[in-house]
N, C-alpha and C positions, 0 to 999 in steps of 0.2 A: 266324158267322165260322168257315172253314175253316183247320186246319194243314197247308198242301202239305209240310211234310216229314214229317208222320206217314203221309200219303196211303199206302197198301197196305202198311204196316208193320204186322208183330203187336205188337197192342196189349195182348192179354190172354190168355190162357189158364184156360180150364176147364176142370175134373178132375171125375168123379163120385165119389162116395163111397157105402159103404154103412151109415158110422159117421161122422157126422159131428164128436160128440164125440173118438172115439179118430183121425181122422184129423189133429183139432187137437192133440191131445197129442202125435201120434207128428210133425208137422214142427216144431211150437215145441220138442221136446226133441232131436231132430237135428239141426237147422238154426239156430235159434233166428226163424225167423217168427213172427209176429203176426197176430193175426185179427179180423178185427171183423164179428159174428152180422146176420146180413140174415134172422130166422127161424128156426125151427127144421128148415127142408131149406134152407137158404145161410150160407156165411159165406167172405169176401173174405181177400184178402191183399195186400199191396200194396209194389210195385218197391222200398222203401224196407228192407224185410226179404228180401224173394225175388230181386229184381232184376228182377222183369216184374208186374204187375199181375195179378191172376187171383183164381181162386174155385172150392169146392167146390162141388155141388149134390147130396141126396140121389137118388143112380140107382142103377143095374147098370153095372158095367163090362164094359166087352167085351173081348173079345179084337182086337187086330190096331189098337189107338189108336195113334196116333204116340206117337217116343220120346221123352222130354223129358228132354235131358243139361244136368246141372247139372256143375258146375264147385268143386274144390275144391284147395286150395294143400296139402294135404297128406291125402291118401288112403285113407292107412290109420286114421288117427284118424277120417276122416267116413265107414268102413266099421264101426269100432267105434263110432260114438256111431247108428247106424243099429241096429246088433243091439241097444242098450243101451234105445235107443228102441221096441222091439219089432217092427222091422223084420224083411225076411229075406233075405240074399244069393240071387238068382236067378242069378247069371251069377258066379263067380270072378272077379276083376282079371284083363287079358289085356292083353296090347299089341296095340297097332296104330298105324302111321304118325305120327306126331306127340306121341306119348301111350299112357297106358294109362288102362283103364276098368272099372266092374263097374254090375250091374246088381242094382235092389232092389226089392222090394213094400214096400210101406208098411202092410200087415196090414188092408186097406178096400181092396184088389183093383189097386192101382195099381201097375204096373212102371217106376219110373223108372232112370236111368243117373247115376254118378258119373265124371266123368274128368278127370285131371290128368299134366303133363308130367312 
């Protein structure tokens, strides 16, 4: 049985890690995400704590992955619970059109984006 309204909608996202322990500590103590272990090179996450479905897998990260902007109602507190978490600001907070935004590693090679109105 197919879902014609999921039909070419992103479903999931995957991230590589090169720690897949400290990558679960550094989004469950930022974010508050949940994980459930598939192995010791997988462990999932899911839409009900991230808002999208997805999963680490033990790799190399590359340069030049797409960006993946997460969303937070207050900014400055999920810039400080990110260094608290042992994250690192890559990009200062900036504006831009609609918002502003900053950019972070997650300390496992991942640059993701935070942005709020």
């Amino acid at each position: 049985m197919s879902n014609a309204s999921s039909n070419h909608r992103i479903n999931y996202v995957e991230f590589v890690s090169n720690d897949i322990a400290k990558t679960k500590q550094f989004y469950s103590a930022a974010f508050g995400w949940s994980f459930e272990d598939w192995g010791p090179e997988y462990v999932s996450f899911s839409s009900a704590s991230a808002g999208i479905d997805g999963g680490f897998r033990v790799g190399v990260v590359q340069p030049g992955s797409p960006l993946v902007v997460l969303y937070a109602s207050d900014l400055a507190a999920t810039e400080q619970a990110i260094v608290k978490a042992g994250g690192a600001i890559t990009l200062p907070t900036f504006e831009f059109p609609g918002g502003r935004r900053f950019h972070f590693s997650d300390g496992a090679g991942n640059v993701l984006a935070v942005w709020s109105k």
